[in-house]
C-alpha positions as YAML, in Angstrom:
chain: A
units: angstrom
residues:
- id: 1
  name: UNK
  ca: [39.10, 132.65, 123.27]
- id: 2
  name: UNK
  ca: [37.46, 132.76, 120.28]
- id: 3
  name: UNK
  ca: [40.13, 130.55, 118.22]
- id: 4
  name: UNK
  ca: [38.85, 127.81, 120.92]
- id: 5
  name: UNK
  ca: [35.40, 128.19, 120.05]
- id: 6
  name: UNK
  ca: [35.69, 128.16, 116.69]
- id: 7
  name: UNK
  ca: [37.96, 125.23, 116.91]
- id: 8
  name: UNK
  ca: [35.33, 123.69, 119.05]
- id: 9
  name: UNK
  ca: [32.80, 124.75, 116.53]
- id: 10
  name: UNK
  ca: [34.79, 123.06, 113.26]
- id: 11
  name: UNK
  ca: [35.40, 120.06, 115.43]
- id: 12
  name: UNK
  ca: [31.18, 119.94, 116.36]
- id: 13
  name: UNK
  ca: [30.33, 120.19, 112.80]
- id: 14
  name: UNK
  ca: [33.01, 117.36, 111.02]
- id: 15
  name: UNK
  ca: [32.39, 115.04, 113.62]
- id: 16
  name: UNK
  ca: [28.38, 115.21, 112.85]
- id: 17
  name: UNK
  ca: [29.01, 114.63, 109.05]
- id: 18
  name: UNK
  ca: [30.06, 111.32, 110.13]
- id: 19
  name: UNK
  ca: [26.91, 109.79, 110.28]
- id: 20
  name: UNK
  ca: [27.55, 105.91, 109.78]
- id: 21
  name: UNK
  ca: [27.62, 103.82, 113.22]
- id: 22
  name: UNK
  ca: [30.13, 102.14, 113.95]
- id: 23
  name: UNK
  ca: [29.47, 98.59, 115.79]
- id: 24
  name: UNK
  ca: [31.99, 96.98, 118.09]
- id: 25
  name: UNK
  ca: [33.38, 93.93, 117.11]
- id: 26
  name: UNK
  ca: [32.80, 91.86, 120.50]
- id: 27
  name: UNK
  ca: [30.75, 92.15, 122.78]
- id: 28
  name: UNK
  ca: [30.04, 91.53, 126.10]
- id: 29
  name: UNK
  ca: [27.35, 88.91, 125.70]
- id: 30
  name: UNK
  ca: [28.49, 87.34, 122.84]
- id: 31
  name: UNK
  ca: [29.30, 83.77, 123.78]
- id: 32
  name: UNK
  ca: [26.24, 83.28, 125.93]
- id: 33
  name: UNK
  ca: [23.85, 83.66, 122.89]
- id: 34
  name: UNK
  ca: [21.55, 81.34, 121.22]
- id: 35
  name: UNK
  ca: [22.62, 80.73, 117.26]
- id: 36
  name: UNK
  ca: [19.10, 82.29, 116.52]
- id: 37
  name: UNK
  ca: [20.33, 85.39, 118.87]
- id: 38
  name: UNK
  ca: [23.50, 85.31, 116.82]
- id: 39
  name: UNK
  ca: [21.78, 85.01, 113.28]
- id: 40
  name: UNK
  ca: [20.09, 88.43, 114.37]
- id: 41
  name: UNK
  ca: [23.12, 90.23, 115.34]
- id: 42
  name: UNK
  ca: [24.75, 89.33, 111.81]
- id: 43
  name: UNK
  ca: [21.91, 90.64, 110.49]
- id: 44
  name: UNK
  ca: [21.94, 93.75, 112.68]
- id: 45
  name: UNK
  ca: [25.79, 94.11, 111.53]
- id: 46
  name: UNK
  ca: [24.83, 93.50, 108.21]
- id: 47
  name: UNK
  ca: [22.26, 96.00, 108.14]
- id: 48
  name: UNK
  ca: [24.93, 98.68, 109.64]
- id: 49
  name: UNK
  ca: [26.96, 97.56, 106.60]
- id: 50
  name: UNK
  ca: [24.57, 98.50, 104.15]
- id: 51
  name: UNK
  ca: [23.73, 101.76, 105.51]
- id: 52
  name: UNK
  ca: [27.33, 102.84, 105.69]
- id: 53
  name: UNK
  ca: [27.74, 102.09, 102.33]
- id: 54
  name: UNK
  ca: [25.33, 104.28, 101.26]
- id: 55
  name: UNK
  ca: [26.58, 107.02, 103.44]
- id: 56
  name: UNK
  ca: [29.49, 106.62, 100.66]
- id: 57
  name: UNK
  ca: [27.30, 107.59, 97.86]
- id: 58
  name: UNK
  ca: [28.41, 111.31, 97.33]
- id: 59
  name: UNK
  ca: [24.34, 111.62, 96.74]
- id: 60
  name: UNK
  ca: [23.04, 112.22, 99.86]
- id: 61
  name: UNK
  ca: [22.07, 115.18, 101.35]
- id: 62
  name: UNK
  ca: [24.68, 114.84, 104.35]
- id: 63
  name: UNK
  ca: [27.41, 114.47, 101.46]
- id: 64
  name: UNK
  ca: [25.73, 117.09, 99.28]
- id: 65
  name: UNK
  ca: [25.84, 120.19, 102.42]
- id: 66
  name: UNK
  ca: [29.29, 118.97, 102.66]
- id: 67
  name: UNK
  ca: [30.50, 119.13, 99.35]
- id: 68
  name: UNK
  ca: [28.71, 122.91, 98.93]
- id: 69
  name: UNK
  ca: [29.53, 124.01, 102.45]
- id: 70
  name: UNK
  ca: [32.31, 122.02, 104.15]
- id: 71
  name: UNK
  ca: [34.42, 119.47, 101.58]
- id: 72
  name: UNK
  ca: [36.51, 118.51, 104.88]
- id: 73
  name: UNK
  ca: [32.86, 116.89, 105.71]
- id: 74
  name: UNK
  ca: [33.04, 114.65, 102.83]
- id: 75
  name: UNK
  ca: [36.26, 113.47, 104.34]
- id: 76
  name: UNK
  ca: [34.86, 112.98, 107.51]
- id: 77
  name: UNK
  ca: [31.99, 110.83, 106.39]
- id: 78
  name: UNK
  ca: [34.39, 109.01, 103.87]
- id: 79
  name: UNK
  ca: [36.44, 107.85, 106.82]
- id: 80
  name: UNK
  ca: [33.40, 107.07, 109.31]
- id: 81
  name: UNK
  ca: [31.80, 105.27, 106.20]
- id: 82
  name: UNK
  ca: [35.00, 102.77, 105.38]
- id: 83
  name: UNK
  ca: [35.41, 102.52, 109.68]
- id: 84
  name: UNK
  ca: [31.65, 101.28, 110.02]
- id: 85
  name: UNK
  ca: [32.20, 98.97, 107.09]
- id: 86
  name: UNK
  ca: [35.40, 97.67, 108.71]
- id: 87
  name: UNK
  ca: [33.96, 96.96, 112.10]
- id: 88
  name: UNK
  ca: [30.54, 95.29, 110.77]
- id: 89
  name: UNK
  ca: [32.72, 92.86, 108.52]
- id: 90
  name: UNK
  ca: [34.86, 92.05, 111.76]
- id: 91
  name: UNK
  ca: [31.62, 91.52, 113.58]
- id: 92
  name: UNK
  ca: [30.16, 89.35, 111.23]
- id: 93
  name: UNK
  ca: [33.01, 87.42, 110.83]
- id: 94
  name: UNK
  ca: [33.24, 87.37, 114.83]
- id: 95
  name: UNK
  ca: [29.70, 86.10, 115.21]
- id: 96
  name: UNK
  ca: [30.35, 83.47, 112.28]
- id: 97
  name: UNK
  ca: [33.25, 81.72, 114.25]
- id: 98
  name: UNK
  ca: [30.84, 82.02, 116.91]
- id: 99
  name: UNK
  ca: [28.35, 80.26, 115.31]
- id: 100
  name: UNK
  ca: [30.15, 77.53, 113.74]
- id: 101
  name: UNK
  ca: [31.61, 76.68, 117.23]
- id: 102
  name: UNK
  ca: [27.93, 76.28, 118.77]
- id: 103
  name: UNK
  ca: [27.37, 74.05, 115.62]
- id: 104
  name: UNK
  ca: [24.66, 76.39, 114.56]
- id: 105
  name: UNK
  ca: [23.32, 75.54, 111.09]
...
């Protein structure tokens, strides 16, 4: 019983170093919105972008705990960090296509 719970425990604790978000690529509303609705969503994405790249920075405080208390955290975030980036470059790109098919300018 207790190998669970500390399993659960470890499991708790890596997953919440992995702070970035993560956007979805599509979604559901996509094609029914406005190129000024769109231009705010790439921005959105954009902004997700930016913040998981500085959740890269082995600087910040999440990073720092990890790297004094838990390296496997650094790991975590790492991955999460790259993942986010990923996802908000596919989104961007997904909203662009959008865009230039609405003849946005």
């Amino acid at each position: 019983m207790s190998k669970i719970l500390s399993s659960l425990l470890i499991l708790v604790f890596v997953a919440s170093c992995a702070t970035p978000h993560v956007v979805s690529v599509v979604g559901p509303n996509d094609s029914r919105m406005s190129c000024s609705e769109l231009s705010a969503e790439i921005a959105t994405a954009a902004n997700y972008k930016r913040d998981a790249k500085a959740e890269k920075s082995l600087g910040t405080a999440t990073n720092v705990g990890a790297i004094l208390f838990w390296l496997p955290g650094v790991v975590a975030t790492q991955m999460n960090a790259n993942e986010a980036i990923r996802a908000a470059d596919e989104r961007i790109n997904h909203l662009n296509r959008l865009r230039a098919k609405k003849n946005c300018d």
